[in-house]
N, C-alpha and C positions, 0 to 999 in steps of 0.2 A: 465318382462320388455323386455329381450331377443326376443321372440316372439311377443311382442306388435310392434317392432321395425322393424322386418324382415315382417311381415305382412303389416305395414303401407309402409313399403318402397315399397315391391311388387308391392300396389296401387298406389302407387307416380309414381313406372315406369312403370305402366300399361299405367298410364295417361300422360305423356313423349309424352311415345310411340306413341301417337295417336296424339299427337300437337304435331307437330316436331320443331314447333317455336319456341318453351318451354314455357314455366308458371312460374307465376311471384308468389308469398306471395300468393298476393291477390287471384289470381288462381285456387290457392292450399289451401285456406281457404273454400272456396267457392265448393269446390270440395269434401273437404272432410269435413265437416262442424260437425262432431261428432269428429273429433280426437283434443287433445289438444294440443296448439301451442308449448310446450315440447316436446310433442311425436312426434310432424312432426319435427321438426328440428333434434332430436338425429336420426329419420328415416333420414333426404337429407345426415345429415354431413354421414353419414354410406356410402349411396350409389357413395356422393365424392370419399370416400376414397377406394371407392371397383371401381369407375372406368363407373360404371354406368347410372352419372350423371355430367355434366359439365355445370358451371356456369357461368355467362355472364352478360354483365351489358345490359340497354333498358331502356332510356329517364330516367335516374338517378334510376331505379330498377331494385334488381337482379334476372336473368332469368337461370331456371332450364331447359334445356336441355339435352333429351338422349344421351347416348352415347352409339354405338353398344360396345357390350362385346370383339369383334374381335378388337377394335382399343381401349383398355382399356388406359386412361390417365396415368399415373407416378404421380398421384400427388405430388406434394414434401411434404417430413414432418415438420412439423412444420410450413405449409406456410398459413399467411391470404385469406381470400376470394379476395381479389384485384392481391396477387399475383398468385392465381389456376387464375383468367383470364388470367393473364397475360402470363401464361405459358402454358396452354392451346391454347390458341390464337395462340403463336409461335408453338407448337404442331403441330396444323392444320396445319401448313403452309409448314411442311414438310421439305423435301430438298432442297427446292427454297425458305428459309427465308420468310421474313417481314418485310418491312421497315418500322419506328420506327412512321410514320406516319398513315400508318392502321392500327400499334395498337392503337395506342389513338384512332381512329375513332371508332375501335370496342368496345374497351372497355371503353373509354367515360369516361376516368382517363384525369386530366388536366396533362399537361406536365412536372413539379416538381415531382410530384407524380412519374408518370410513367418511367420518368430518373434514382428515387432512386428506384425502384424497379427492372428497369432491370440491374443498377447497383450490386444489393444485389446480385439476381440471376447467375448472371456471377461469382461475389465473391464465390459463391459454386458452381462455376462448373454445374449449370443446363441447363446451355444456352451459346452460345457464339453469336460474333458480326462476321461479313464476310465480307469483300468488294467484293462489285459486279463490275466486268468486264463494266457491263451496264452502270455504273454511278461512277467514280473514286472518286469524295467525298461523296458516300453515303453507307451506310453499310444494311446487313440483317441479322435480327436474326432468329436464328433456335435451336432445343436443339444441349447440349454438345457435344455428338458422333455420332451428325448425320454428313456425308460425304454429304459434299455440291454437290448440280447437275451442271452439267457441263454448263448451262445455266447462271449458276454464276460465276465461277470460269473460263468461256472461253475453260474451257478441256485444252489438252496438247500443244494447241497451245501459252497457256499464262503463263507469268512466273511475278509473284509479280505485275499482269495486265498489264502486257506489252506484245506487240503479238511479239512471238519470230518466226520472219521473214527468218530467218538466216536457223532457222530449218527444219521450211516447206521447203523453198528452197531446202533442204539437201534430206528430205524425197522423193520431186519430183522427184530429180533425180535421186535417187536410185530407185525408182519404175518402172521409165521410163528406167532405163538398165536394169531391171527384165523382164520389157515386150520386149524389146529390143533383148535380150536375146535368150527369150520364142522363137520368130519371126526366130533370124537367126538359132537355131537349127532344128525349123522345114522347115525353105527354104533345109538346109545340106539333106534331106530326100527323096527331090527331087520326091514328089509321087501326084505333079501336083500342081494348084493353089487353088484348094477350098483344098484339105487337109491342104496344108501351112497353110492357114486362122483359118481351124479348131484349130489344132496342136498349133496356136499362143494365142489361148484364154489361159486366165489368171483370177481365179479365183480373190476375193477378200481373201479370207483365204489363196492362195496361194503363193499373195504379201505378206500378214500379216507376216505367216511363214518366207519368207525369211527377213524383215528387221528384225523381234524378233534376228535370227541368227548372223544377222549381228552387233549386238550389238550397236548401233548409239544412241539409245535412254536413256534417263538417265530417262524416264516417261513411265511408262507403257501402252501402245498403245494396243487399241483393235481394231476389225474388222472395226467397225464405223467409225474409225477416219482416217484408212488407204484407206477407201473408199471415204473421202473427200479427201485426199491427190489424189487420182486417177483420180477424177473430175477433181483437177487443171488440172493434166496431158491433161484432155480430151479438157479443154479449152484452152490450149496454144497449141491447134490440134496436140500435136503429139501421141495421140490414140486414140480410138474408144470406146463407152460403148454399150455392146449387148446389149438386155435387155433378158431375160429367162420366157418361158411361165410358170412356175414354180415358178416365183419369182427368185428376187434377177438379178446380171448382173457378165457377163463375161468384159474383157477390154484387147485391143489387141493393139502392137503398130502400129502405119498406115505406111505400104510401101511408100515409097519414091521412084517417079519413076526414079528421077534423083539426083545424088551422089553431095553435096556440092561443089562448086569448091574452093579450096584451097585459095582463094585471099578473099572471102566471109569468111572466118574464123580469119582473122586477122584484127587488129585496122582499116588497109587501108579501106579493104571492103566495110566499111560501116562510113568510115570520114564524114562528111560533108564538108570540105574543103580541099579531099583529093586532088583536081586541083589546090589550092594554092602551094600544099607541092613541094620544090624543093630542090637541094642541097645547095642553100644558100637561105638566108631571113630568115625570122619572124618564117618560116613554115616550119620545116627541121624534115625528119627521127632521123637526131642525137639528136633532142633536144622534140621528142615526148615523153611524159611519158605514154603515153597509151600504144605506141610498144616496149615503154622499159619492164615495167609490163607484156605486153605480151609475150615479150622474158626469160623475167626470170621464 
């Protein structure tokens, strides 16, 4: 029976393999039309559980589809044909989830159904639920230990989907006295203006390096994310992004040719009703809270 089994299966994924749509009963009757309906079934459940084969529902029948051996299924044990769809399904879907809505579409389970099944699944730890950043009352499923992608979870800019503004802000400006920095060591070197410029370029891995140092981060921050942070920098113009024939960019901070005047740095500078303010009335130095906050 061993070999009747492994033999019929071979055929079933011979013929997979060539409909990638997959094949329905019917199909696979018609196809193999000498094998008996026991021995094609103890052949699919085999190739389920070996990974083989993944099954799917198509206008209320179920569809045999290959599955390359490199991306082999987890079937769960013990689980019905409605829940291999259903975990399957989330399967595919990787690290960017599925809303609870494309699987009903795919798998063409009414919605009772398809609640207590992904209910069940959670219940053993095969699948979890995620809320996505995208949509705040809407969740994605994906399996158990898969580390959701950043597309979902917003990456390190969001904390419980909330965009933590506070941080960025924090990050900017550390990056911006890195470049800053870069800038006025190499003006100290005094070995013209294009070497200045040179000597200023500032890797993305070289920002990275120093805020890792600087310990600010309570989220682990990679090259990626510190080169969005750089952009900000580059669009509140205060640096530059080279770009590298090589790939990838350098980012310098921009010379300033003239030094801020001192009066531009305080609440006054930029009042809008600083021609109101006098030593008595409505609009007095003593009674601004701006230039008090700025004094303290």
């Amino acid at each position: 029976m061993e070999s009747t089994v492994d033999e019929i299966g071979e055929l079933i994924t011979r013929h997979a393999h060539e409909n990638p749509e997959g094949l329905s009963n019917s199909d696979l009757s018609n196809l193999l039309p000498n094998i008996s309906v026991q021995d094609r079934v103890a052949s699919i459940n085999k190739l389920l559980q070996q990974g083989h084969l993944e099954i799917l529902t198509k206008n209320n029948s179920l569809i045999y589809r290959y599955k390359d051996a490199s991306k082999k299924t987890n079937v769960p044990k013990g689980a019905d044909n409605e829940e291999k769809i259903v975990y399957s399904i989330i399967e595919e879907a990787d690290n960017k989830g599925i809303w609870i809505r494309d699987i009903r579409v795919k798998s063409n389970l009414i919605m009772t159904q398809l609640n207590k099944i992904l209910k069940n699944l959670e219940s053993r730890k095969l699948i979890k639920a995620v809320k996505s950043v995208n949509a705040s009352k809407k969740k994605v499923y994906m399996l158990y230990n898969m580390e959701p992608d950043r597309t979902v979870t917003g990456g390190a800019w969001y904390q419980d989907q909330d965009f933590e503004s506070e941080f960025v802000d924090i990050l900017n400006q550390q990056s911006l006295r890195f470049l800053q920095m870069k800038l006025e060591n190499a003006r100290k070197l005094n070995d013209g203006p294009l070497a200045t410029k040179k000597m200023a370029c500032c890797s993305v891995k070289q920002v990275h390096t120093f805020i890792s140092e600087l310990g600010i981060s309570k989220v682990k921050l990679d090259e990626d994310d510190l080169e969005t942070i750089l952009k900000t920098v580059v669009y509140d113009g205060k640096a530059e992004r080279i770009p590298q024939a090589e790939g990838g960019s350098l980012y310098r901070a921009i010379e300033s040719p003239l030094s801020v005047p001192g009066l531009i740095q305080t609440p006054c500078g930029i009042c809008p009703i600083a021609k109101n303010c006098a030593t008595k009335g409505d609009v007095t130095p003593i009674n601004c809270q701006y230039l008090t906050d700025w004094l303290e």
